[in-house]
C-alpha positions in Angstrom: -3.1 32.3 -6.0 0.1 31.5 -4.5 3.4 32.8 -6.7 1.3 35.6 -8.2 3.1 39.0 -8.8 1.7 41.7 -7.2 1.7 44.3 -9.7 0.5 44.1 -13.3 2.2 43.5 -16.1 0.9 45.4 -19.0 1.5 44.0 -22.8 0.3 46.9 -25.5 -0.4 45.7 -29.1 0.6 47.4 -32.7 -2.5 49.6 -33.4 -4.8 47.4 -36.6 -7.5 49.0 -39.2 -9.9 48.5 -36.1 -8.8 49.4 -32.7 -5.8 49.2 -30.0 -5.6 46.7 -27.7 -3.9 47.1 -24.1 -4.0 43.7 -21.9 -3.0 43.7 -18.1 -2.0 40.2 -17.0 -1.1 39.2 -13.8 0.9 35.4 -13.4 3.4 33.8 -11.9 6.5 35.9 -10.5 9.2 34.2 -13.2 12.2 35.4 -11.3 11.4 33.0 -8.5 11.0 29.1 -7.4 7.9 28.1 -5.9 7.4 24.1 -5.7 3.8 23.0 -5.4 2.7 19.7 -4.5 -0.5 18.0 -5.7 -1.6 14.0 -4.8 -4.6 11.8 -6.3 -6.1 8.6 -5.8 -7.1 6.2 -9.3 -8.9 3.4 -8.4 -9.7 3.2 -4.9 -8.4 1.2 -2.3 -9.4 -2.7 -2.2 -9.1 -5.3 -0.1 -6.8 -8.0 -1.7 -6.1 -5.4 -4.8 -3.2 -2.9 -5.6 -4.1 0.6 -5.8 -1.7 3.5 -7.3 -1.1 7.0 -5.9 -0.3 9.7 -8.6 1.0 12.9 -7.8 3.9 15.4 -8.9 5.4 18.3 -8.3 4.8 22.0 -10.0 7.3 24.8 -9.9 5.0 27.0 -10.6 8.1 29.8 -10.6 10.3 30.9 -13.2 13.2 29.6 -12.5 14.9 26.3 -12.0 14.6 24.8 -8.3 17.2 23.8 -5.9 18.5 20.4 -5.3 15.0 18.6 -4.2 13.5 16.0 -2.3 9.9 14.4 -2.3 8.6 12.1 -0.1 5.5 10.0 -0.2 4.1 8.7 2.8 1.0 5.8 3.1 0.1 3.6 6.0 0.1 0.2 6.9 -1.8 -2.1 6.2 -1.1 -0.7 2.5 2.6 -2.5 1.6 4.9 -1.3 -1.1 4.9 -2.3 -4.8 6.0 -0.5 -6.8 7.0 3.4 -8.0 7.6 5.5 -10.7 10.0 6.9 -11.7 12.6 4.3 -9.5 12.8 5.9 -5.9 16.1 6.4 -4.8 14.3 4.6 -1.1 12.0 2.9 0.5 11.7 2.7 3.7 9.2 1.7 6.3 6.1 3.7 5.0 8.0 6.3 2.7 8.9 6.5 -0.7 11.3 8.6 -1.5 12.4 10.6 -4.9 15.9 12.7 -4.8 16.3 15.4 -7.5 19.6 16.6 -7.5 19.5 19.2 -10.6 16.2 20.6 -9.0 12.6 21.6 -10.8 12.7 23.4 -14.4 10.4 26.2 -13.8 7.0 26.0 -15.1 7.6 22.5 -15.8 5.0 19.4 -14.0 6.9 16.3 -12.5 4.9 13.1 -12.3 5.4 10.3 -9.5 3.4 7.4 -9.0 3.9 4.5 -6.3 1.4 1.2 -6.4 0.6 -0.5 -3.1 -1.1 -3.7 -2.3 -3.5 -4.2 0.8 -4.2 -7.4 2.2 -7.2 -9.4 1.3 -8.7 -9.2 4.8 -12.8 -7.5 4.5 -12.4 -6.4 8.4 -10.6 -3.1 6.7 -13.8 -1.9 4.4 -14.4 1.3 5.7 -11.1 2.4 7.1 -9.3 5.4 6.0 -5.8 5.6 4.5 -4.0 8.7 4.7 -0.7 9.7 2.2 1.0 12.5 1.9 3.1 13.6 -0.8 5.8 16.4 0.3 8.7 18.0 -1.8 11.6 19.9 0.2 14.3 22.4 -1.3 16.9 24.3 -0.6 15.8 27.7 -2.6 14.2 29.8 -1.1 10.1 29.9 -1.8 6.8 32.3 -1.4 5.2 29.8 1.0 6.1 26.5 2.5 2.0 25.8 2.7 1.6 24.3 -0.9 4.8 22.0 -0.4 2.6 19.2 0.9 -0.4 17.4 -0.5 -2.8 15.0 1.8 -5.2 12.3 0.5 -7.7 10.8 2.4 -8.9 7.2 0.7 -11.7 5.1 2.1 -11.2 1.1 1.7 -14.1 -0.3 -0.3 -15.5 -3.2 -1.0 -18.2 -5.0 -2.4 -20.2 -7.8 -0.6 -22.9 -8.6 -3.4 -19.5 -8.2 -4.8 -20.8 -5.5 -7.4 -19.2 -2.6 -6.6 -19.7 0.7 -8.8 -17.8 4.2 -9.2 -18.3 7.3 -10.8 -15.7 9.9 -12.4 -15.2 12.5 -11.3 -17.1 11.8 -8.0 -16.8 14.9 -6.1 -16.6 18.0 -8.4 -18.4 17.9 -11.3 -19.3 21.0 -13.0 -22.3 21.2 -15.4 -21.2 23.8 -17.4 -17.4 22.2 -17.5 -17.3 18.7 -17.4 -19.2 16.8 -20.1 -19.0 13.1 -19.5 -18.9 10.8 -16.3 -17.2 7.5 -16.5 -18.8 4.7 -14.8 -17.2 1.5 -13.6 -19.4 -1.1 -12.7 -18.0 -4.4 -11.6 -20.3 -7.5 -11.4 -19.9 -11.4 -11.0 
């Protein structure tokens, strides 16, 4: 894992009535900043319907970031709503966030921007691409978990009973306990 200390750090515990305990744990180097970008989809693109991007950003180090800035990026025909928390711009297709005080360390910060496409049936089956990318100006382990790409496929229903499944691609059996369904029908 990226930000992982390369030596172990070894805790030992006060000796009880039983045994001694000795753990080596290996985590996150806390003497350094290392921003990590992550970006999902909720409900998926529609024709005609907003759809909202979530995503944040992770310093996954120990200690506070430098002054930041993240940018989300979508394409056309997808046209801006609205975002959360207020960006300080939008412009053309990017949404952009400004955080002049940096990223507490091991703290999450959450975005989300909704987007509208246009109620036209000829896009079912295209492919809308965002990307979600935070910049600094601290130094960091590696630059390659800075960005976040999702890939969304228009759908659609003709019939028009459309039906989805969470979560769709990865669930694990000995994990995950539930799937939630959403069946729309007319």
């Amino acid at each position: 894992l990226i930000g992982l200390t390369s030596e172990p750090v070894t805790i030992t515990m006060e000796d009880d009535t039983v045994r001694t305990w000795t753990m080596a744990l290996v985590g996150y180097d806390q003497t350094a900043t290392e921003l990590a970008a992550y970006l999902y989809g909720g409900i998926p693109p529609r024709p005609g319907f907003n759809h909202t991007l979530h995503g944040g950003i992770w310093n996954v180090g120990g200690i506070t970031s430098g002054a930041a800035v993240v940018t989300l990026t979508y394409e056309a025909p997808a046209t801006y709503v609205s975002a959360f928390p207020v960006p300080a711009s939008v412009t053309s297709n990017t949404v952009t966030w400004e955080s002049s005080t940096g990223f507490t360390g091991f703290e999450p910060n959450y975005y989300s921007a909704t987007f509208n496409l246009p109620p036209d049936t000829a896009l079912l089956g295209d492919q809308l691409v965002s990307t979600l990318t935070v910049t600094q100006d601290s130094v960091e382990f590696t630059l390659d978990n800075n960005t976040a790409t999702l890939t969304q496929t228009v759908v659609g229903s003709y019939d028009p009973n459309d039906k989805l499944v969470f979560p769709k691609d990865a669930y694990h059996i000995e994990n995950d306990s539930t799937l939630d369904y959403t069946i729309r029908f007319q």
